[in-house]
MARLUM-164407 format. One line per 4 residues: number of its first residue (from 1); their letters; for each residue x, y, z of N, C-alpha, C, O. Coordinates in pm, whole numbers, plus 50000, padded with zeros to 5 digits. Last residue first. Layout:
<recs>
NUM> A> X,Y,Z,X,Y,Z,X,Y,Z,X,Y,Z ~ ...
</recs>
This chain:
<recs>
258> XXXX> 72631,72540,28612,72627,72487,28733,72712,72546,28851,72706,72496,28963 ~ 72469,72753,28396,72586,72732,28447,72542,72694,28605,72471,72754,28687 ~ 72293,72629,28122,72285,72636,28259,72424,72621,28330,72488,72515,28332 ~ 72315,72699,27772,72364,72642,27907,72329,72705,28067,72345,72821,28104
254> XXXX> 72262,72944,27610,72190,72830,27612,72224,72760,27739,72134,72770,27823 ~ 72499,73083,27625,72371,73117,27595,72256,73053,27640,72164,73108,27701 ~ 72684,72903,27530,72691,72929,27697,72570,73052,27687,72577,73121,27788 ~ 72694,72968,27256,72642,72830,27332,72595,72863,27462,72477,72850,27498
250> XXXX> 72614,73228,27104,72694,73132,27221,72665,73054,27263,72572,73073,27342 ~ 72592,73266,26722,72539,73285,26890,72654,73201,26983,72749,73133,26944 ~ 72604,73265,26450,72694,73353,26562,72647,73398,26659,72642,73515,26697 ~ 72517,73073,26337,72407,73203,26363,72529,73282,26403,72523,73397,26360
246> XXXX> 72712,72907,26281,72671,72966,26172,72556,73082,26189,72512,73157,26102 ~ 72754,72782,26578,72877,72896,26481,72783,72934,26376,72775,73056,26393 ~ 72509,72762,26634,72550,72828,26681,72628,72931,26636,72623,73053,26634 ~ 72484,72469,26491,72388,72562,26432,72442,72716,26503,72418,72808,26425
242> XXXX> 72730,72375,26582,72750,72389,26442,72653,72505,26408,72683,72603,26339 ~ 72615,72233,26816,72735,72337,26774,72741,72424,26648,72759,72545,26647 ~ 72296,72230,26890,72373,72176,26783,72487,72263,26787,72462,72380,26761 ~ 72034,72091,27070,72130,72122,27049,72283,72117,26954,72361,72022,26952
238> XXXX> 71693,72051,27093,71799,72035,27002,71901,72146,27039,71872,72265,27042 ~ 71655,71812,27376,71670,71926,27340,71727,71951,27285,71844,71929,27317 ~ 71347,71534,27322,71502,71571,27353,71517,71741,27335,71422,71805,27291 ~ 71013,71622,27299,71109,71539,27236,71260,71628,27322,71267,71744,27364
234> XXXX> 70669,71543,27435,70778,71616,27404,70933,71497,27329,70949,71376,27315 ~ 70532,71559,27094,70592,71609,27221,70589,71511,27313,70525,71407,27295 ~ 70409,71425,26902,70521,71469,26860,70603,71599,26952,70683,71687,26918 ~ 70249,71165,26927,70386,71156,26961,70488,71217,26906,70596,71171,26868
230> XXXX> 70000,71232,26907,70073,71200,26745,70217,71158,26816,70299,71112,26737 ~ 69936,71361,27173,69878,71212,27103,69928,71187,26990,69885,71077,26956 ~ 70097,71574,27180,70094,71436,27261,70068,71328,27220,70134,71223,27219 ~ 69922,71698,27052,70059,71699,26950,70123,71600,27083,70229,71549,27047
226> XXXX> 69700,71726,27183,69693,71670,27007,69835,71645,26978,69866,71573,26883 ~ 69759,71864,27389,69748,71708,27370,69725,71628,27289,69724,71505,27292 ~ 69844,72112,27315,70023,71990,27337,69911,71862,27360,69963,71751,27352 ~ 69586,72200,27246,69693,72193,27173,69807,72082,27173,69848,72003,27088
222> XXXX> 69479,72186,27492,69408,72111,27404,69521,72083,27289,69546,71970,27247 ~ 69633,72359,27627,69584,72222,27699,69534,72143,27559,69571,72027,27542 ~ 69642,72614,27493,69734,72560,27513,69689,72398,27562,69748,72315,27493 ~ 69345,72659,27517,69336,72670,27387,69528,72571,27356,69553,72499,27260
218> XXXX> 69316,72705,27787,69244,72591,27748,69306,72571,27569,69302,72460,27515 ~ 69456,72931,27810,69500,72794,27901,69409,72685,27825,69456,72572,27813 ~ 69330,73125,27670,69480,73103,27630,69519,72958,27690,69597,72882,27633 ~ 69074,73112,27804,69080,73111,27680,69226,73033,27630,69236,72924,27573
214> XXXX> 69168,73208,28070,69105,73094,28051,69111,73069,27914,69178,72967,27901 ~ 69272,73478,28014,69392,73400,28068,69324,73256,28064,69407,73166,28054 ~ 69061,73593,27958,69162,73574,27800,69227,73466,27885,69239,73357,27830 ~ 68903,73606,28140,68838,73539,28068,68909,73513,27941,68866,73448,27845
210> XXXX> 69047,73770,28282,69054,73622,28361,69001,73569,28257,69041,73453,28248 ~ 69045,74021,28148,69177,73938,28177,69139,73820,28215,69217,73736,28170 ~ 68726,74055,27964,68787,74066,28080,68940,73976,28142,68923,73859,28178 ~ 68743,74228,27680,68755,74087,27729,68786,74092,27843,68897,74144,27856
206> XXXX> 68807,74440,27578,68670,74487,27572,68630,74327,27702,68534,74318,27779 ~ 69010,74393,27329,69032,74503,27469,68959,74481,27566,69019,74494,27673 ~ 68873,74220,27210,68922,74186,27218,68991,74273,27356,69017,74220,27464 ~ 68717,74374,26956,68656,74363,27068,68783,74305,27209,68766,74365,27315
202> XXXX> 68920,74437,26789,68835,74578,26829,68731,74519,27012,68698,74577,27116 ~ 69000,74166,26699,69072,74317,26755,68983,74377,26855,68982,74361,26978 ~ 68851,73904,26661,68829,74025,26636,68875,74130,26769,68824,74159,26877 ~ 69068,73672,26658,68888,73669,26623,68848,73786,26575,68808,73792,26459
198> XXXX> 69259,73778,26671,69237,73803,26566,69138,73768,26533,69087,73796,26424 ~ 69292,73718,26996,69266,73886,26943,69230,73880,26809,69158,73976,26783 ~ 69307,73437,26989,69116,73495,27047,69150,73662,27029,69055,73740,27044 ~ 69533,73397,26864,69399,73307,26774,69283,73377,26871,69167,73372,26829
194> XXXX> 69702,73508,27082,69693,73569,26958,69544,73504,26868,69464,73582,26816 ~ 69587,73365,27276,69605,73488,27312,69582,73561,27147,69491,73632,27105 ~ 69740,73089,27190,69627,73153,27215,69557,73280,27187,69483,73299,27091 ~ 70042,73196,27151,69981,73185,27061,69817,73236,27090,69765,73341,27054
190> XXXX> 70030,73164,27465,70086,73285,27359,69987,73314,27314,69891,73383,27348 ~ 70050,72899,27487,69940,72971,27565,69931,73137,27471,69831,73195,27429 ~ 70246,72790,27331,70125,72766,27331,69995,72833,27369,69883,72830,27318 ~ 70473,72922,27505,70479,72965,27357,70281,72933,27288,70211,73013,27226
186> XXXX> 70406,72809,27745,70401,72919,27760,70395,72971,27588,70313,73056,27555 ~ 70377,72506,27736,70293,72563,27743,70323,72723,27705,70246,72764,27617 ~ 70674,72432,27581,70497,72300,27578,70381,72417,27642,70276,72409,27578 ~ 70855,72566,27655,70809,72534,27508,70681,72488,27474,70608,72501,27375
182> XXXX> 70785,72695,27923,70806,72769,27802,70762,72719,27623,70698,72769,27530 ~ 70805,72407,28052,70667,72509,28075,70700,72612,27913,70637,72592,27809 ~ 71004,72271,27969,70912,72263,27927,70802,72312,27953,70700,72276,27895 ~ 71211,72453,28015,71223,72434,27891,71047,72400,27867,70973,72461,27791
178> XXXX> 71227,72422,28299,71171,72598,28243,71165,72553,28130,71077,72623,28081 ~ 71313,72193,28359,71185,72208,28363,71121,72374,28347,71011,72422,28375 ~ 71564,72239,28222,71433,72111,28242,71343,72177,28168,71306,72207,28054 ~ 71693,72428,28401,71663,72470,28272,71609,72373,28178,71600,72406,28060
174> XXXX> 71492,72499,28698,71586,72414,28631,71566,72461,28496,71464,72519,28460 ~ 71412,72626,28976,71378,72630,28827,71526,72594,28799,71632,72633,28848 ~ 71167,72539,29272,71311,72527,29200,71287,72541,29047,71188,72495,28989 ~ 71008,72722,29436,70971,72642,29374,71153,72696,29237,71206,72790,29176
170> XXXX> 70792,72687,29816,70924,72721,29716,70946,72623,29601,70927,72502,29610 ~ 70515,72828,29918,70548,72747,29801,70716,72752,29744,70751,72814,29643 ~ 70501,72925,30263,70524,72941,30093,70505,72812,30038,70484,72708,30100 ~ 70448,72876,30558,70381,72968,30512,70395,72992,30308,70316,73058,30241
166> XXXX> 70568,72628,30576,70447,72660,30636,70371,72796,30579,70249,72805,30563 ~ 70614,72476,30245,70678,72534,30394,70577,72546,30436,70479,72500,30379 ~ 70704,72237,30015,70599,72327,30036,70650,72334,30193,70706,72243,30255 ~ 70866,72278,29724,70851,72274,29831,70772,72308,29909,70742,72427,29898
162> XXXX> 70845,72136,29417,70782,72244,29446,70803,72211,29603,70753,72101,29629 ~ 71035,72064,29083,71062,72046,29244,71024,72143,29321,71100,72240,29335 ~ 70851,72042,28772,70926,72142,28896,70892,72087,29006,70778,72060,29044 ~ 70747,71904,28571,70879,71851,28642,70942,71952,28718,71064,71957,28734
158> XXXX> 70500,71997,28475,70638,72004,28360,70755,71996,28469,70851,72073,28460 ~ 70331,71893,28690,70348,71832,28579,70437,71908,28446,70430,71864,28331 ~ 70405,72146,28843,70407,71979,28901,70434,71929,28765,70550,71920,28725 ~ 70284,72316,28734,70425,72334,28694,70529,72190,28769,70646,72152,28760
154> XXXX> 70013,72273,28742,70100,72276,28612,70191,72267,28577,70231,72235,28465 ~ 69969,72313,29029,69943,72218,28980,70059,72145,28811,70128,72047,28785 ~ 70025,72627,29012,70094,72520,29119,70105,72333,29023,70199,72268,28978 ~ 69768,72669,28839,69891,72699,28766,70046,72592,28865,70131,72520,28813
150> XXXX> 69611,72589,29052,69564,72546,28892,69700,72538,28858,69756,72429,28846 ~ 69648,72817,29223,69664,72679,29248,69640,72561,29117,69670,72442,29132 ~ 69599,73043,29104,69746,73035,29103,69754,72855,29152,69848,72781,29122 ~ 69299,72990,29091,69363,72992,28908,69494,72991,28969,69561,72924,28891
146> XXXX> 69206,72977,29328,69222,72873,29257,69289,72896,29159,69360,72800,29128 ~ 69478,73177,29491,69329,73175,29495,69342,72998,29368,69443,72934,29339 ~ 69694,73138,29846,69677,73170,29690,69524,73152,29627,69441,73113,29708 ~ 69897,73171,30064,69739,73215,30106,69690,73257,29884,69669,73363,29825
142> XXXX> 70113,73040,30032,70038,72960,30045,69878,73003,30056,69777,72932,30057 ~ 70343,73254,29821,70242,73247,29917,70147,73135,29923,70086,73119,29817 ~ 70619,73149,29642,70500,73182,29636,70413,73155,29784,70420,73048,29845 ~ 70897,73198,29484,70865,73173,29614,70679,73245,29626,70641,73362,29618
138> XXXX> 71153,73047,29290,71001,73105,29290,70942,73092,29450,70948,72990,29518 ~ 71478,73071,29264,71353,73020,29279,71206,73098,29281,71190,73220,29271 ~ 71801,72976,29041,71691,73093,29132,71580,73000,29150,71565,72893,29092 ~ 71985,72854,28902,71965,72821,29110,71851,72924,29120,71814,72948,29235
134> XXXX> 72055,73097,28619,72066,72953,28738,72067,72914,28847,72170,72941,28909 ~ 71782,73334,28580,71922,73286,28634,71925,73117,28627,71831,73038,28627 ~ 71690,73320,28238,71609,73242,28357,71769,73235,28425,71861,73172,28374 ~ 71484,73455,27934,71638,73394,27969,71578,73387,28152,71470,73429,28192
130> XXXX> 71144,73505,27816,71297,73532,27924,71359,73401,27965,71316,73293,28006 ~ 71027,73516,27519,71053,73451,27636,71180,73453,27708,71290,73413,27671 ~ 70791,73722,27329,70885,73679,27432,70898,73577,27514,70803,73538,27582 ~ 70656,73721,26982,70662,73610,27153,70738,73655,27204,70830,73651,27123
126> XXXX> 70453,73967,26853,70595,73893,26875,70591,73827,26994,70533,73866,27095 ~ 70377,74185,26536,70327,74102,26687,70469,73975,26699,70542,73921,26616 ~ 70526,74494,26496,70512,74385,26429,70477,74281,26561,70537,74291,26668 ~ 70726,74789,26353,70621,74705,26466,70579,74569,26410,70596,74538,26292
122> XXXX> 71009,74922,26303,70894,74839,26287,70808,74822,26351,70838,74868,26461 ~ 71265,75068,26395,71195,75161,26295,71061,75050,26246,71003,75090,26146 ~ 71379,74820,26527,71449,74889,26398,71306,74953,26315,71254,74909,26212 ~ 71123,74770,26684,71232,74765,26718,71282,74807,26561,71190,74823,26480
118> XXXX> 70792,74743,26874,70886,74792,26791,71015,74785,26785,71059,74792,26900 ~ 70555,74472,26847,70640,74484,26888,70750,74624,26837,70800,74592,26729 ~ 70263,74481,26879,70283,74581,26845,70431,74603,26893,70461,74703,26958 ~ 70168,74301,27088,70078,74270,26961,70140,74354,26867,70098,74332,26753
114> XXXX> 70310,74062,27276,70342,74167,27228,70302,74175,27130,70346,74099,27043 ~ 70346,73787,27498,70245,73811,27362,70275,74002,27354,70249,74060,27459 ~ 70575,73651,27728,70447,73712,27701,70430,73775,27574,70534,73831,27541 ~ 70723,73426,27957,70683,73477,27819,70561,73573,27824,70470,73570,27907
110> XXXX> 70720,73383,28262,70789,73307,28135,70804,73345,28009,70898,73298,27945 ~ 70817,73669,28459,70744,73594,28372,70819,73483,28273,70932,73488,28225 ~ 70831,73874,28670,70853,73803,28618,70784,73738,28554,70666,73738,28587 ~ 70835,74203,28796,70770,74177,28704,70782,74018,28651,70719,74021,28545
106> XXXX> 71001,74210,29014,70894,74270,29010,70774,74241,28926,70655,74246,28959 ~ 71280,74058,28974,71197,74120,29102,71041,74183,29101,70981,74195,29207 ~ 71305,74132,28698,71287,73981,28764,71253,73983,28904,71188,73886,28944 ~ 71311,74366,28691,71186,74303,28607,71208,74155,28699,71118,74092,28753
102> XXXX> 71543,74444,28835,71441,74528,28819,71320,74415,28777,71236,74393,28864 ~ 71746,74302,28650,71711,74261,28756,71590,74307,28745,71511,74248,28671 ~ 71641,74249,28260,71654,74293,28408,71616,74279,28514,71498,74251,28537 ~ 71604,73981,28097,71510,74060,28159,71621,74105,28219,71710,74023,28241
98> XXXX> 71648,73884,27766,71764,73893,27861,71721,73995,27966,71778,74103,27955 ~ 71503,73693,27511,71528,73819,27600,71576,73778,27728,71556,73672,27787 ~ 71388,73581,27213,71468,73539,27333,71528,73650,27412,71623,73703,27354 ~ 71108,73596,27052,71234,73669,27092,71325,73606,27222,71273,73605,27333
94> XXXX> 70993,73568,26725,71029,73484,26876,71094,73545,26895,71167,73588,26805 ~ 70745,73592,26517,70855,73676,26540,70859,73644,26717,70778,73675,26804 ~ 70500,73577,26405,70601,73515,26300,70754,73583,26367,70851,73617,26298 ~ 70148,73613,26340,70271,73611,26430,70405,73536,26418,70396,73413,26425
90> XXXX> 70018,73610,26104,70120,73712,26081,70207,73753,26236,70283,73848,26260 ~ 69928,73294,26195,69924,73399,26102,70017,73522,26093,70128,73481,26059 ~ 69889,73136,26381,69986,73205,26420,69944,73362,26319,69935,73481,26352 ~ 69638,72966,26302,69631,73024,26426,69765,73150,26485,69756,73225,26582
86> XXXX> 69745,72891,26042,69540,72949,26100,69582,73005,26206,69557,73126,26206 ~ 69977,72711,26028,70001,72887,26045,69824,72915,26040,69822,73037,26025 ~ 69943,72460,26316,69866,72541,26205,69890,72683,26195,69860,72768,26279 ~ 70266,72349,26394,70134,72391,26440,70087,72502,26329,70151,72592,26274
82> XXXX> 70480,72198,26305,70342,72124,26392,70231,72188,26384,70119,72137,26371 ~ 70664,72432,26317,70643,72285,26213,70510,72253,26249,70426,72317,26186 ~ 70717,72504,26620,70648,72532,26509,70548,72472,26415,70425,72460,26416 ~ 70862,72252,26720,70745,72270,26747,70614,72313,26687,70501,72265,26679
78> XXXX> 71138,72320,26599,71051,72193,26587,70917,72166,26632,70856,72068,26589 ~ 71178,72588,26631,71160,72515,26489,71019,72395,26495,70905,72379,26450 ~ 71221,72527,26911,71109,72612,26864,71063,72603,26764,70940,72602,26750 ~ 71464,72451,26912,71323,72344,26988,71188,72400,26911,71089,72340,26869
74> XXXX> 71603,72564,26779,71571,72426,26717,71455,72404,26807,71357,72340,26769 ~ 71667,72746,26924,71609,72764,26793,71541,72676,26741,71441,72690,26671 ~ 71613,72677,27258,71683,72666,27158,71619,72695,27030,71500,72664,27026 ~ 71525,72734,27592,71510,72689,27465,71555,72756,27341,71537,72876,27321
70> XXXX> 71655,72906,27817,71614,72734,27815,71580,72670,27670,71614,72554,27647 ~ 71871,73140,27825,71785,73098,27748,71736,72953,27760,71802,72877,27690 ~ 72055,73194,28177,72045,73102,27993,71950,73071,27924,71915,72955,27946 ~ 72263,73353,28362,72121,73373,28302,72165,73224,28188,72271,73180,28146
66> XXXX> 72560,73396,28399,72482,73298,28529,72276,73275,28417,72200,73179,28429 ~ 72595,73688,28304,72627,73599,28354,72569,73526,28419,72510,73575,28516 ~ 72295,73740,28057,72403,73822,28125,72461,73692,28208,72397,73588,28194 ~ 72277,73665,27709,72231,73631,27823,72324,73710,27914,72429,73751,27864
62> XXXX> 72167,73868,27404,72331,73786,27475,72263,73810,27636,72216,73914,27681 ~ 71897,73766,27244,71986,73848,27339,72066,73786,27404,72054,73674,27456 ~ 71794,73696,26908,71841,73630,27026,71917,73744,27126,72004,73812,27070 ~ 71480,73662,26732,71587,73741,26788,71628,73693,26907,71554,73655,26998
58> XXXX> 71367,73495,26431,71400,73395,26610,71514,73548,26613,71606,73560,26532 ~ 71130,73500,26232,71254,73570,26258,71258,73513,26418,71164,73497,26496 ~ 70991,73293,25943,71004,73355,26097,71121,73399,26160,71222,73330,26142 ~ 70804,73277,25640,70916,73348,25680,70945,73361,25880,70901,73464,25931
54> XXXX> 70725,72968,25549,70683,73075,25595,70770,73158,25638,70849,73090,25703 ~ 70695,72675,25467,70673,72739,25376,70691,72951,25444,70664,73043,25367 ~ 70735,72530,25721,70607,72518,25658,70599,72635,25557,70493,72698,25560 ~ 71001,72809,25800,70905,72678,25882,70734,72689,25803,70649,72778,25808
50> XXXX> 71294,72980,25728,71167,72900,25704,71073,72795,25752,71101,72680,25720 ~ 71445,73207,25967,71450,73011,25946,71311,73025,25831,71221,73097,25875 ~ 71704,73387,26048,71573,73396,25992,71570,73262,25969,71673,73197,25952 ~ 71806,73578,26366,71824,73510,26268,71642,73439,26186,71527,73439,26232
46> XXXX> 71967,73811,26461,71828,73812,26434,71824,73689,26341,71842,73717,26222 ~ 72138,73890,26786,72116,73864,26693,71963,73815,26581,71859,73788,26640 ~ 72233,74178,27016,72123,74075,26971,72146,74027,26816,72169,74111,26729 ~ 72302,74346,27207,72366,74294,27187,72305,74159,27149,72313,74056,27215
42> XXXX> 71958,74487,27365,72113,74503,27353,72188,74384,27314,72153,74288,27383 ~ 71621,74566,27391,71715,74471,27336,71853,74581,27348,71854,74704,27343 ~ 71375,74711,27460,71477,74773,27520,71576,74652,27465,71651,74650,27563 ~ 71136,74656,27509,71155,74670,27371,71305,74715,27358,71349,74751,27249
38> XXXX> 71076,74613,27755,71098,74475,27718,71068,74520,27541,71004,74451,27463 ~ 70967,74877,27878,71122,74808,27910,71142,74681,27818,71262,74651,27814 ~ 70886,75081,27594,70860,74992,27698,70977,74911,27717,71062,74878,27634 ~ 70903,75358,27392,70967,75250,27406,70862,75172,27595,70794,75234,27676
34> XXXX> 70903,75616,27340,70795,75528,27324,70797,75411,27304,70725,75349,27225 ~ 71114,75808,27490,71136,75742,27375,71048,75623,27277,71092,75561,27181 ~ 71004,75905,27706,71113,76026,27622,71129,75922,27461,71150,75968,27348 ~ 70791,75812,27770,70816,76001,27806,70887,75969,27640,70851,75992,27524
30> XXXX> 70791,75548,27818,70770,75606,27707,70748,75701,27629,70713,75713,27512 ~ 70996,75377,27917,71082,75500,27825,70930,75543,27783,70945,75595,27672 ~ 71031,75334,28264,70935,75323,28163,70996,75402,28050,71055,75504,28087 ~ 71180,75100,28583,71183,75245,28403,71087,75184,28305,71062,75069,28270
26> XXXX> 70975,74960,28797,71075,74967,28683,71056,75041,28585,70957,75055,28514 ~ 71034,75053,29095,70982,75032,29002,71059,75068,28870,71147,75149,28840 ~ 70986,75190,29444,71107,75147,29386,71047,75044,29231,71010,74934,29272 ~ 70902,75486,29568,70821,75364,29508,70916,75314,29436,70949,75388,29344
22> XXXX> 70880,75738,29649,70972,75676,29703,70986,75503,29620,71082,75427,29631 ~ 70628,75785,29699,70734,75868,29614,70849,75804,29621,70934,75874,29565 ~ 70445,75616,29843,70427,75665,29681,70539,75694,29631,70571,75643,29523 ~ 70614,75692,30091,70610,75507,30015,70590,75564,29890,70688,75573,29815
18> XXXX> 70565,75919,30225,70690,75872,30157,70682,75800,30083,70746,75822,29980 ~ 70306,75955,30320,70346,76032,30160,70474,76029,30149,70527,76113,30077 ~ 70183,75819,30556,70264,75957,30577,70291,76060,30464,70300,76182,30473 ~ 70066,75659,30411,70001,75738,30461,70047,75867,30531,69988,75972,30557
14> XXXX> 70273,75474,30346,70200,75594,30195,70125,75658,30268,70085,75754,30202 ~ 70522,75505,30579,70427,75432,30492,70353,75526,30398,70382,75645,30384 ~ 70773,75633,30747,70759,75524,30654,70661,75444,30537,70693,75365,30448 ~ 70513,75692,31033,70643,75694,30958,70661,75610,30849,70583,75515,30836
10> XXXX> 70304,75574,31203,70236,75596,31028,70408,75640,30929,70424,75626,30808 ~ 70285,75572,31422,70259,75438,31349,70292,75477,31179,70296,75411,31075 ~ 70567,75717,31602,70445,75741,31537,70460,75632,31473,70568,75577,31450 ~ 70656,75631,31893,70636,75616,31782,70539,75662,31713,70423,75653,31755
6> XXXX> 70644,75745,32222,70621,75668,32119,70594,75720,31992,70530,75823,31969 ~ 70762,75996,32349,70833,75871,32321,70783,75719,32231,70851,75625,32191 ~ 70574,76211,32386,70691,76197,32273,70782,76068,32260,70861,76049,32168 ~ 70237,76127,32422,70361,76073,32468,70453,76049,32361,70456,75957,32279
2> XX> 69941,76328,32490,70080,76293,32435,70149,76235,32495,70156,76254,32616 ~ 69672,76140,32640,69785,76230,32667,69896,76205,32565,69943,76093,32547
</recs>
């Protein structure tokens, strides 16, 4: 028997045909401008370093309040240095980026590999790595599969304070311990990524995601433990006034506001 007093179950959801339309997500330019959100830079500097003989461009975005880049020109320099241009080759272009809310709700990440970066009329392959509020956290589901428990594991060992509740993972980010997932793995893991597309391009689409995201993890693991074993990670965080005024960046860029 009808009964106007209950509820319909289905109000509100994609089965009624609100949720689809209604779908709260992040702008895409590439209708109107063939742009993607994370080609979208504002109020950036571009500075150029030589490392091992080689041209690399470090772009920096002015952090929004409370946000701070965890790693420094210098850390990156110094890492560089180390590692075989065989494997970077014509990747030669770091970006320090300043995510939107939007993206940090939805999309987050430490970094990610851009094979076809565009920006002033170029393209060109490029690292990102996002700027990081201060006090935010990671809140992850306990119902997780092995590769997010792998990754749990990982972020134990670059010094994240991981809580564990009944039903989450809460997980504190410090500008520490974001320094050293970013510098020691995430720039590492990158790279990867880049040394198994220039095996060969064409096939490289063709790779199933879990089988690049294994590739990139093992190819990072093996990496910081060669450069472990020479004792040339990890090291202090270069910070320099001086290098700042002469880029004409901000310190408070860099800083974790307490």
């Amino acid at each position: 028997m009808f009964n106007p007093i209950r509820r319909n179950r289905n109000i509100g959801t994609a089965k009624q045909g609100y949720k689809k339309r209604n779908r709260f997500d992040i702008p895409c330019y590439y209708l109107r401008e063939y742009k993607i959100y994370w080609e979208k830079l504002s109020d950036y500097k571009k500075i150029e370093r030589q490392i091992n003989g080689w041209n690399f461009t470090f772009i920096v975005e002015r952090t929004k309040e409370g946000y701070f880049h965890a790693c420094t020109i210098e850390d990156l320099e110094m890492i560089l240095q180390h590692i075989s241009s065989a494997y970077y080759k014509d990747l030669r272009t770091i970006i320090l980026r300043q995510p939107k809310r939007t993206e940090t709700i939805f999309s987050p990440v430490w970094g990610r590999l851009v094979f076809y970066y565009g920006l002033e009329s170029t393209d060109f392959p490029a690292i990102i790595l996002e700027s990081v509020k201060t006090g935010s956290k990671l809140s992850w589901t306990r119902k997780i599969d092995i590769e997010r428990q792998k990754e749990i594991e990982r972020l134990r060992n670059d010094g994240f304070e991981i809580t564990e509740t009944k039903r989450s993972y809460e997980i504190n980010l410090t500008l520490e311990n974001v320094r050293n997932t970013q510098l020691y793995r995430t720039l590492l893991h990158e790279i990867g990524h880049y040394v198994q597309y220039s095996e060969n391009p064409e096939k490289f689409d063709t790779i199933p995601s879990v089988e690049k995201e294994v590739f990139a993890h093992n190819f990072a693991d093996k990496l910081k433990l060669e450069l472990e074993e020479k004792g040339l990670i990890p090291f202090p965080r270069q910070f320099f006034d001086q290098s700042f005024i002469q880029n004409g960046l901000d310190p408070n860029d860099f800083t974790e506001k307490l």
